[in-house]
N, C-alpha and C positions, 0 to 999 in steps of 0.2 A: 589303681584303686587298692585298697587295703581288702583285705577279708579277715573274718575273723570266725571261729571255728562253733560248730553247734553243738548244746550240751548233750552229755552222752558218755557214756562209760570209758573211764579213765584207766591208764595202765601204767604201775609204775614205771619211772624211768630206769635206764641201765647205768646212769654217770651221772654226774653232776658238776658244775660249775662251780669249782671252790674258789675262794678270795683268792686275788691275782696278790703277788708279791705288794706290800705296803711300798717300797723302796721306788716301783716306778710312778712318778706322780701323774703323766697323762696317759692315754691310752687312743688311739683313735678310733671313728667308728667303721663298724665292718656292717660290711654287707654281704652275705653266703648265698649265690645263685647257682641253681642249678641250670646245667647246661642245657642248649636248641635242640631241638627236634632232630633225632636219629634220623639218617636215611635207612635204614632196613626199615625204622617202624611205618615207613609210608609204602612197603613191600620194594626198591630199590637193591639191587643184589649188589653187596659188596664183596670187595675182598676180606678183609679182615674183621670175622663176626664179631670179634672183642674190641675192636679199638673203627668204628664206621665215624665216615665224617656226618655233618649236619646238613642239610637239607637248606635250598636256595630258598626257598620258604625261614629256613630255620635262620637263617643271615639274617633275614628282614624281622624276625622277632627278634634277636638277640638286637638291633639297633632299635628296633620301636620302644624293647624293655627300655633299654639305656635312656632314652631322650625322653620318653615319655614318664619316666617314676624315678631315676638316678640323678638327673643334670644337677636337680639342689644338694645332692651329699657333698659333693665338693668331691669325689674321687679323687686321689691321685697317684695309686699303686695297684697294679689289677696282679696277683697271682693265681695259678691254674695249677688243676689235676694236669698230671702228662700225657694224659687219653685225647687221644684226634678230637674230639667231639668238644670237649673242655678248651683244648688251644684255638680253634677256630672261634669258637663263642666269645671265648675271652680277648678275640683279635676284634672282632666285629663293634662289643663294648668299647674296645679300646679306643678305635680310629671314632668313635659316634660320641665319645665324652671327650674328645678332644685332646686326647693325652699327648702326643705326638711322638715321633719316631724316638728320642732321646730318653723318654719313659718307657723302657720296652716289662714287657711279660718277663714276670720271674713261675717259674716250676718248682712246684713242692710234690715230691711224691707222698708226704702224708694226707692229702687230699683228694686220693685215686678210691677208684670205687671198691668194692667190696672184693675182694682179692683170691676168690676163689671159683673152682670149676663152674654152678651152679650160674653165676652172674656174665664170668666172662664164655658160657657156651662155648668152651674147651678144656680137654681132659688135659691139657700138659700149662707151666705156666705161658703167658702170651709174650710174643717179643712188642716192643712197641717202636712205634719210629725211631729210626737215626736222627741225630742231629740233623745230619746233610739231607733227610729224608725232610725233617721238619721244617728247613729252611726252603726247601723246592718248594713248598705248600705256604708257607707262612715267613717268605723273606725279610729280614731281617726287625722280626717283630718279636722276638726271646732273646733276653738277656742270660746269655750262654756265660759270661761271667760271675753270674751267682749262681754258681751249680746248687740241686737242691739238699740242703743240710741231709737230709734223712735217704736212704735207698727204699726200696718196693717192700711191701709186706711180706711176711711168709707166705707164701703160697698156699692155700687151703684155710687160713684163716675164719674163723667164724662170725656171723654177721654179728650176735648180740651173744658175749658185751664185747667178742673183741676189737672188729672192726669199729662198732660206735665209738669206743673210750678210746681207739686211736687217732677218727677224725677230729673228737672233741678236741683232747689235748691238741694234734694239732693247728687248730685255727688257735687257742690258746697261746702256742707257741710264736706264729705268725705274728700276732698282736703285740707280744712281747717284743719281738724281733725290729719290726716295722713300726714303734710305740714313738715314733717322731713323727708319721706320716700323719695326714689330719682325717684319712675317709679312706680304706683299703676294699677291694672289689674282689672275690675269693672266688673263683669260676669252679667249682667240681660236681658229684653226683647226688642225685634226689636221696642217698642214704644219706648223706652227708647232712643234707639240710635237718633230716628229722631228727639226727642223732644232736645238733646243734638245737633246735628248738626244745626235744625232750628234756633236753640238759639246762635249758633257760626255765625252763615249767615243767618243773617236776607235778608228775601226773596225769599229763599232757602224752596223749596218743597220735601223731600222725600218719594217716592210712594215705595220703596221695601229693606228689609234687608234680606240679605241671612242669613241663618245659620253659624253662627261665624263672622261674616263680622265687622268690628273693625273702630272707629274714634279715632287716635290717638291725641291728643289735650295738647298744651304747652301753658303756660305762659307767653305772650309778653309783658315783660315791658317799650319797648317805645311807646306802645299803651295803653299800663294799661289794658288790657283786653286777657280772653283766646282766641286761634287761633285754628282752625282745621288744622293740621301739615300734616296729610294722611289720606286717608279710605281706605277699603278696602272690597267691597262684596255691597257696597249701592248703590242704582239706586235714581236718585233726578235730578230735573229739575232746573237752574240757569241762569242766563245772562252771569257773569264772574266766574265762577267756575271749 
């Protein structure tokens, strides 16, 4: 189901969505979901507070998302944050849209969550999986051959503007990159999604992303600029929205 946001006091945005280069003529559509359900947020004790897998519950949302609101996008490239939480979501979409083993998971670290103490509850930066670690968890479902163009943020980074105007540019980037693919599937964190929609609707405040909750977003070329087409799971305040 769509939702769409109640009017309410607006906050300007920190980025925006400038015209994409005239030079690439198609662009595909994206869809930006935030990832399944934390195990610590269901009280679950993990080892690693910064990077917790998803919850067996969280599996069976990340596939009911998928089949139930995606099957029509035509998906055909899923990339992920490289946080545990993101890789397994984006495994579970993967196998339930039928992509199959030979379309595997590409990793972009511009799509990692907010990059400092505050978010990831620890005072030093976090290490995150090995490869060999990723692969024990998620066998041979990342394409280890597109390693991700960009490395990790600085460390302590600030949420607004700098973390937003980094995820922005990078789905930006991805689009660019990926601009033969026909429907791209972007797995990273609920800062991500709002920093993506504020940037679509300037003016446009969003206060809540559920677990999995999705902005689907096309390319409008009589306007030259991307459009937010649906959402789904987001709570955000607007005048006309």
């Amino acid at each position: 189901d769509e939702e769409r946001g109640e009017d309410g006091e607006t906050e300007e945005t920190l980025v925006e969505v400038e015209e994409s280069p005239a030079s690439l003529e198609h662009f595909p559509v994206i869809v930006v979901v935030r990832h399944s359900e934390r195990a610590d947020d269901i009280g679950q004790e993990v080892e690693r507070v910064w990077d917790p897998p998803i919850t067996a519950e969280g599996v069976q949302l990340a596939v009911r998302t998928a089949t139930e609101h995606l099957t029509s996008v035509s998906i055909t490239k899923v990339v992920a944050s490289p946080f545990l939480r993101c890789l397994e979501t984006a495994s579970a979409m993967h196998d339930a849209l039928g992509l199959g083993s030979e379309n595997k998971i590409q990793v972009h670290n511009g799509l990692c969550e907010v990059y400092n103490a505050r978010k990831m509850s620890t005072s030093d930066p976090p290490q995150l999986l090995t490869k060999e670690e990723v692969e024990d968890l998620l066998p041979g479902k990342i394409d280890w051959q597109v390693p991700s163009p960009v490395g990790l943020p600085p460390w302590g980074e600030n949420e607004h503007p700098h973390a937003y105007t980094r995820m922005v540019y990078t789905i930006l980037r991805i689009a660019e990159t990926l601009r033969d693919e026909p429907a791209l599937l972007l797995v990273t964190h609920g800062d991500a999604l709002a920093a993506w929609f504020q940037a679509l609707r300037p003016g446009t405040m969003v206060f809540e992303t559920n677990y999995c909750s999705f902005i689907k977003s096309l390319w409008d070329e009589d306007q030259g600029r991307w459009i937010a087409d649906c959402t789904h799971g987001l709570q955000f305040m607007s005048d006309d929205f």
